[in-house]
Each structure stands twice: as C-alpha cells, then as structure tokens.
C-alpha positions as CSV (number, residue, x, y, z in Angstrom):
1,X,-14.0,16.3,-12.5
2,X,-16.5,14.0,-11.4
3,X,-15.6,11.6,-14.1
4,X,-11.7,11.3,-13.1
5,X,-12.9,10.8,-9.5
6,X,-15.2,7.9,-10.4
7,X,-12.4,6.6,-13.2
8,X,-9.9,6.9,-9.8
9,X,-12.0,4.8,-6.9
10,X,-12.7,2.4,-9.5
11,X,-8.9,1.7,-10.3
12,X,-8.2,2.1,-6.6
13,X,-10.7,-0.3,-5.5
14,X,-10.0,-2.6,-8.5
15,X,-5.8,-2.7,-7.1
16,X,-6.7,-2.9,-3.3
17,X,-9.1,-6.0,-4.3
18,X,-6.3,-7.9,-6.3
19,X,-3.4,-6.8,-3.4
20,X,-5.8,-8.6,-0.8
21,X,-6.3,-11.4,-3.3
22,X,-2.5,-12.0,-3.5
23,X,-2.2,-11.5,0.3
24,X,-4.8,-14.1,0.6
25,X,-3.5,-16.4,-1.5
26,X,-0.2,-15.5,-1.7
27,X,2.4,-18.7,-3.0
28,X,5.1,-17.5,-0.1
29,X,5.1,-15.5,2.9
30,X,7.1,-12.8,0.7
31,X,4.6,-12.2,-1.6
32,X,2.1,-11.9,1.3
33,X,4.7,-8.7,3.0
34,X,5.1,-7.1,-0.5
35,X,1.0,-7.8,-1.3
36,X,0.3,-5.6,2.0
37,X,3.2,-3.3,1.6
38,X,1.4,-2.5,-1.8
39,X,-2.1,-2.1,-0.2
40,X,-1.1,0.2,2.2
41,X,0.5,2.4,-0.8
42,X,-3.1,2.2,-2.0
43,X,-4.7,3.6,1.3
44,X,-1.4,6.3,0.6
45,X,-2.7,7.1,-2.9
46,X,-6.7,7.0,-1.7
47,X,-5.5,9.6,0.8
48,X,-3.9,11.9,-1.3
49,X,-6.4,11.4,-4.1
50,X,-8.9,12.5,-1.0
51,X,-7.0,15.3,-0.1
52,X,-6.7,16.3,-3.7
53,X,-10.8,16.5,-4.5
54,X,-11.7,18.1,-1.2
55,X,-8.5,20.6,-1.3
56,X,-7.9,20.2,2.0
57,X,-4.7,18.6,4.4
58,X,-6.6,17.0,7.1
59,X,-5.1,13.6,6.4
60,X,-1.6,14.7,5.5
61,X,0.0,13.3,9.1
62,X,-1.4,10.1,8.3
63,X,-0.5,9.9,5.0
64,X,3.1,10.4,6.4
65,X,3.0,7.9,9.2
66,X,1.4,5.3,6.5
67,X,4.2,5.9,4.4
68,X,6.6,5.3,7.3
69,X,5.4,2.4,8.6
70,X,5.2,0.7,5.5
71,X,9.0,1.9,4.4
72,X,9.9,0.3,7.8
73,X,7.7,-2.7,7.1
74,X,9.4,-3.3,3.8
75,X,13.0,-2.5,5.0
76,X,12.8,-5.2,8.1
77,X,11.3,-8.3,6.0
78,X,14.0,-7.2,3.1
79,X,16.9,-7.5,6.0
80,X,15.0,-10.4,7.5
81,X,14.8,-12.6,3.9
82,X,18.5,-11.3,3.1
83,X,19.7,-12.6,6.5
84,X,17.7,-15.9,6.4
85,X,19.6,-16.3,2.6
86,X,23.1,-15.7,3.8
87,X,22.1,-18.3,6.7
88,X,20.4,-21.1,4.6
C-alpha cells in the first residue's frame, strides 16, 4: 500500500505542477480558467485519495464545496466566453 500512495502524490504533484505551469503561462485567459478549474479537481482527487489511506471522512464537506465552486467556476466563464462569442 505504501507503494500506490508514493506512486499517487507523485502523479498528483507531477499534474498540479504542470496545471500551475499552464495557469502561469497560459496563451489565453481561457486556458488560465480551465488550468485552475483542473487544479482544483487535483486538490478534489488529493482529498479523496487522503480520505481513502487514513479511512476516515473528515474532509468530505470540503471535498463537496471544492467541487461546487469549481462546477460554478467553470459554468460562469463557459456562459461568459459563449456570450462574449455571440456578441463579437
């Protein structure tokens, strides 16, 4: 078990550090909302995975409001880029 939790942080830690390169250096302001959307699935999946080793659900309400506000998130920038298309 120790194993799959080493092989786990390092893949986390390997997509949170690309997501925050692409947020840093992100072509469009798009890719920069997606790029944290994605990192805050990552925090999601780090909680869980958390969760999962020490068998507990301490963290299980913020799980649910990450997942929230990052549905939200994504929701109003899709709405806001669809609106700015139909405009331009």
């Amino acid at each position: 078990m120790g194993v799959v939790v080493i092989i786990v942080a390092v893949l986390l830690a390997l997509a949170a550090a690309g997501t925050i390169y692409r947020i840093a250096a992100g072509p469009s302001l798009l890719d920069r909302v997606i790029a944290a959307d994605v990192l805050l699935a990552i925090f999601g999946a780090a909680l869980a995975t958390e969760m999962a080793i020490n068998q507990h659900l301490d963290n299980l309400a913020l799980l649910v409001v990450l997942t929230v506000i990052g549905f939200i998130g994504s929701v109003t920038v899709a709405r806001f880029v669809a609106h700015k298309r139909d405009d331009g």
